[in-house]
N, C-alpha and C positions, 0 to 999 in steps of 0.2 A: 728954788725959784724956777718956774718953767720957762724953757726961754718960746721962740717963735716958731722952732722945730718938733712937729710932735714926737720924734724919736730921740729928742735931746735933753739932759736935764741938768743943770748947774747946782752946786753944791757949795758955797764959801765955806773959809776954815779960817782959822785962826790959831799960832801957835802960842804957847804961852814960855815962861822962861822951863830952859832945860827940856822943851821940846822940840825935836826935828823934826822936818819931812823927809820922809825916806822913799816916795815914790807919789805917783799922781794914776788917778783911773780916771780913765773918759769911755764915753762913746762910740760907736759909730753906727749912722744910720744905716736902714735897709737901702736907700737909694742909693749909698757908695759901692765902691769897695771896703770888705770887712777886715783886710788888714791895716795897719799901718803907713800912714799916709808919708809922701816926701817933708812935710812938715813937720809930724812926727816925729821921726828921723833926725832932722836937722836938729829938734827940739832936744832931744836927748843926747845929742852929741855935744848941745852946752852945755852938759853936766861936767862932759871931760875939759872941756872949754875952761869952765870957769875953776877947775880942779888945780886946772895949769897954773892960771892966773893966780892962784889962791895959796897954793902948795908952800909957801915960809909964815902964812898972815893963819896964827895959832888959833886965832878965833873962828874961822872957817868951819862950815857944817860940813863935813867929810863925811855926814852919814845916809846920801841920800846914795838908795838902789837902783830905781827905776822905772819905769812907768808901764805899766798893762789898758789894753784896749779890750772891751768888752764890746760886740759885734750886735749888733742886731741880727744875724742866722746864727748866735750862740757861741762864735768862735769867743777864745780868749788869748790874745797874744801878751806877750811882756816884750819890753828893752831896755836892755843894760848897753852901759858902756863898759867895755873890754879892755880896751888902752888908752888912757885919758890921752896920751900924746900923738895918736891918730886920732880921735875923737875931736882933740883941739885943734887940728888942721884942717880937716874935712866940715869944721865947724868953721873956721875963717876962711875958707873956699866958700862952702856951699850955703852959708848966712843970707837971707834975702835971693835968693836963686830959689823958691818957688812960687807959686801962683794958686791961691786959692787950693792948697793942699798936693799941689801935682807939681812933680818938677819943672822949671823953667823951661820955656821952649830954648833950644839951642844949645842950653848948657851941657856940661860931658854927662854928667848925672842923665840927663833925659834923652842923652842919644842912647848911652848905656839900658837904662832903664826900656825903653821902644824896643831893641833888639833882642833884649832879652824877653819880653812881653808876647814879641812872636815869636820866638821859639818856643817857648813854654805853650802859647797859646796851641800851636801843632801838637804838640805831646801830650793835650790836655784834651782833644777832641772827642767829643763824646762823652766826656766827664758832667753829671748834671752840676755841679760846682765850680766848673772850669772860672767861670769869669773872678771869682777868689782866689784858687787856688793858681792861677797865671801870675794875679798880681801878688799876692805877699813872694811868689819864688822869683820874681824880677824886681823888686822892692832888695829882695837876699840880693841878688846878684850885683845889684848897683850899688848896694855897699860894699861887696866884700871884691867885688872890681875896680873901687875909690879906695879901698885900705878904711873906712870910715871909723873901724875901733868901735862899731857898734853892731849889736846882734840883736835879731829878732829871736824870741822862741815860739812856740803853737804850744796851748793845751792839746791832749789827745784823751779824752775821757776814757779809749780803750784803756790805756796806763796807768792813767793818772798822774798824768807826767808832764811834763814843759817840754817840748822835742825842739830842735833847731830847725828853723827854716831856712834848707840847706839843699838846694834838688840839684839834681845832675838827670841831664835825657840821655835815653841810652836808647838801642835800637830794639825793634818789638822783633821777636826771633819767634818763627812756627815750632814745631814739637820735634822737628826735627834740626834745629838748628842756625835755618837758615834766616836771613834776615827777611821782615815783612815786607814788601815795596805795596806803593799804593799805584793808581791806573797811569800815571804820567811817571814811572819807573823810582819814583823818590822813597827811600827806607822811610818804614814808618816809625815814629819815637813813641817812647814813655816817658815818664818821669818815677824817680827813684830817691830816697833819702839818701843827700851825697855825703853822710859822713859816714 
């Protein structure tokens, strides 16, 4: 069924006995950001949530993995949960703490989220993808600055692999070592895969 969005498209399912869900795919359109939104996030951390709750009740579907986002610019992200017993915290914290997909104004999540947003966004200038690649690496950083028990990964079609979205800026160095400053004396960053 098409819904209202033209970049969006819903798909119902049905399990039948002796089948699980083991993940869910959606969308996102060109108008957003192409990673993983704070809802997302929060979304997939009641995986571990309900793990917790569930973990003596034998009936329980223990077999779901996780959920992939497919981008409108082509990206492909995934999210697991890591440690259901941070997942189920950071899920009883930050439940109903976003708005229309972005984190709550106020909350730790969204001051975290802001200052990582600009940092990254410096380290990313000039990048024609910057405005993506800002948000999935401050999207990283406010989870793994909450303890959230949850992980993004990125397709990278060079590999063919699932990478961590995991950055670290580090400073831009000339050829001879020295660090770049820009006209108001401030080093200038990159960003780096920080694992």
């Amino acid at each position: 069924q098409k819904s209202q969005l033209a970049d969006n498209i819903n798909i119902g399912y049905t399990t039948n006995s002796l089948e699980y869900i083991v993940g869910f795919i959606h969308t996102h359109p060109s108008a957003g950001s192409a990673g993983p939104s704070a809802k997302d996030l929060v979304q997939m951390a009641k995986v571990g949530h309900e793990y917790i709750l569930n973990a003596t009740n034998p009936d329980y579907d223990k077999a779901y993995i996780g959920n992939f986002v497919l981008a409108a610019d082509g990206s492909i992200y995934a999210m697991a949960v890591t440690n259901n017993v941070l997942a189920h915290n950071f899920y009883s914290s930050y439940n109903g703490q976003t708005v229309n997909g972005d984190w709550k104004i106020g909350t730790a999540a969204e001051k975290i989220f802001k200052f990582a947003y600009e940092q990254y966004k410096n380290a990313y200038t000039g990048n024609s993808n910057a405005k993506n690649l800002v948000f999935e690496a401050a999207q990283a950083e406010t989870l793994n600055s909450l303890n959230a028990g949850v992980s993004i990964v990125k397709y990278n079609p060079a590999t063919g692999k699932f990478e961590p979205v995991v950055k670290k800026i580090i400073p831009k160095k000339k050829a001879n070592g020295e660090v770049e400053k820009d006209e108001e004396g401030n080093a200038k960053t990159t960003v780096t895969n920080g694992c």
